[in-house]
C-alpha positions, 0 to 999 in steps of 0.5 A: 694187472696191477703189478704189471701197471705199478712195474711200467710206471717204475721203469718210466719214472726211472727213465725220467730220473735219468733223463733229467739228471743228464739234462741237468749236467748238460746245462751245468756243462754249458752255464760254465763254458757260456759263461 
């Protein structure tokens, strides 16, 4: 059970990285054409 815990927050830790990385370059691309 522990494993299966430590796996799931794994996957929605990543999930998160990821998400945040693109919300990042979206407002990087943004900034520079409001700019």
């Amino acid at each position: 059970m522990m494993i299966y815990a430590k796996a799931r927050y794994k996957s929605a830790y990543t999930l998160i990285v990821i998400i945040n990385s693109v919300y990042n370059h979206f407002c990087n691309t943004f900034g520079v054409w409001f700019s």
